[in-house]
N, C-alpha and C positions, 0 to 999 in steps of 0.2 A: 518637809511639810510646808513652810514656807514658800511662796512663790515671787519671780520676781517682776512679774508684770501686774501692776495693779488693772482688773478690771472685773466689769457685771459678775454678780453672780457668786465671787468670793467671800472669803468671812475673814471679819475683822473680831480681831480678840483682843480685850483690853489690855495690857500690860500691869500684872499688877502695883505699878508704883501708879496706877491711878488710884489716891486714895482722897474721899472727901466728895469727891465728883459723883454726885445722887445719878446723873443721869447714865454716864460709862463706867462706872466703879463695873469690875466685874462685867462687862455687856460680851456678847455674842452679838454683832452684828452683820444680815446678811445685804451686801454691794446691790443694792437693784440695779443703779445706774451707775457708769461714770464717764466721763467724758470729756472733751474741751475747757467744759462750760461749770462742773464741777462733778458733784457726788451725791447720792442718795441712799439711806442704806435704813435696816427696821432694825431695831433692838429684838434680838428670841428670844431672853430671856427673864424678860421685867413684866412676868403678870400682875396685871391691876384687879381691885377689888369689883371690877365691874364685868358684866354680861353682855353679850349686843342685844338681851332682851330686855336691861337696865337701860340702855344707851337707846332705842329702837323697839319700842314696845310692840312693833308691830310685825316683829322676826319671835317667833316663840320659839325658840333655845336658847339655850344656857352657856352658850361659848366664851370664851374667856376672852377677855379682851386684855391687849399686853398696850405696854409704854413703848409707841416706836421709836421716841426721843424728842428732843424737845425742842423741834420745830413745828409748830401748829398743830398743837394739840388740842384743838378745837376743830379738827378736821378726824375724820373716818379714814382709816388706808385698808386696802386688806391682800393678802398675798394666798396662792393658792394651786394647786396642780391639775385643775380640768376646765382645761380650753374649751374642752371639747362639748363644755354642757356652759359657761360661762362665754360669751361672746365680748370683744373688744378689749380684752385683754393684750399685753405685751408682756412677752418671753423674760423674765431675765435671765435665765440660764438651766440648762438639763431638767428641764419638764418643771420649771417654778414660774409661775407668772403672777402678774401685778396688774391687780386692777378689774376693771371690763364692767359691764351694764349691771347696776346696783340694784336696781327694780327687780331685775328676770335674778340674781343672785337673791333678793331678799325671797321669790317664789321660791327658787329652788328650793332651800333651807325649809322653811314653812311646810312643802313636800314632800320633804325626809329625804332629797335627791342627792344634798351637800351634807356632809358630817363634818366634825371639828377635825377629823386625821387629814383632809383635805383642803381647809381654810383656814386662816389667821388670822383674827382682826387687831388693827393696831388704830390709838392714838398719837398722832403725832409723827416725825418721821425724823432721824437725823439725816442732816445736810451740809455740805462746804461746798463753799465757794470754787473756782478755780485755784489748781494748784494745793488748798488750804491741804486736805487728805496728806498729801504727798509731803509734803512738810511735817506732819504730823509722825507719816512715817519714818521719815528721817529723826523726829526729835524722839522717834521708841515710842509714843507712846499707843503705837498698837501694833501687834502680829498680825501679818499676812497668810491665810491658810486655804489651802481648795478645800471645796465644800466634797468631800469624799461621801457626804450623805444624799445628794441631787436632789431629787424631790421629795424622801422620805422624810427631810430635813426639817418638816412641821410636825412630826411623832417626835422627836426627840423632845427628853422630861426639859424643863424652863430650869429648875430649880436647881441641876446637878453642870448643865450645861459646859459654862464657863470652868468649871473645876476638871472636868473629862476633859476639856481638851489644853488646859494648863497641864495635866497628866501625861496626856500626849505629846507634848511638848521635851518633856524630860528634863533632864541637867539639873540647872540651875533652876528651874520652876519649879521643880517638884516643893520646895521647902512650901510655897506660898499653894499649896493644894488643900492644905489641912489650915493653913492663917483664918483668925478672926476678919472677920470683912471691912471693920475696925479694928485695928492692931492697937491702935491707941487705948479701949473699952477693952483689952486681953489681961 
């Protein structure tokens, strides 16, 4: 499961002795970018109380809007799988892309062209620096996983996420499949 090249497109899984850590406790997140220059990646499975018709009154649906993490969280991201109706987007890997023209993206939706199984809106985006990722992996405190789901990967439930694939995992995970998300409050 594990892979040993970090890049685009993979999923990072929190290690459960991330405990305490509001923004990675528990995360699924997937690689948009990495690079030289660093890393870029969206939390999957931290939905917020909010809508993009809360956030954008001028998109009338109900889509859920997730915590990408917590770099600039005062910015809109959104990740999605049709190019093909969405323009100026970039690839990040097996039919996922990021990004592209928000005007023609907010018509589409308003059109009933875009559904929620096809886009994800996030607040905020986790980020490192140079190198930072790779150190991190080395100190454990994330798994490296291929995204064995490619662009079906925005269906997948928020809620159950991190725990399927700590199951997938096996061994030694399996015990923290079923842990309190606070062990401490058990």
């Amino acid at each position: 499961m594990t892979t040993e090249k970090l890049e685009k497109g993979q999923l990072l899984i929190a290690e459960p002795s991330i405990i305490g850590d509001l923004s990675f406790n528990r995360s699924v997140i997937l690689l948009a970018d990495h690079n030289h220059e660093g890393s870029v990646g969206f939390i999957l499975n931290k939905p917020l109380d909010y809508t993009i018709s809360d956030l954008i009154p001028e998109i009338e649906a109900s889509f859920k809007i997730y915590n990408g993490g917590p770099v600039e969280q005062d910015n809109l991201y959104f990740i999605h799988t049709i190019p093909e109706l969405i323009t100026g987007s970039i690839e990040i890997s097996n039919g996922i892309f990021w990004g592209g023209d928000f005007e023609l993206t907010r018509s589409l939706i308003n059109e009933g062209k875009i559904n929620k199984e096809n886009i994800r809106f996030f607040l905020g985006y986790t980020g490192w620096s140079a190198n930072q990722l790779e150190g991190e992996l080395k100190e454990n405190s994330w798994i490296m996983s291929k995204n064995i789901y490619k662009s079906t990967i925005l269906s997948k439930s928020s809620s159950q996420f991190w725990k399927e694939k700590i199951i997938e995992l096996g061994g030694d995970y399996l015990i923290w499949s079923n842990a309190p998300e606070n062990p401490i409050l058990n």
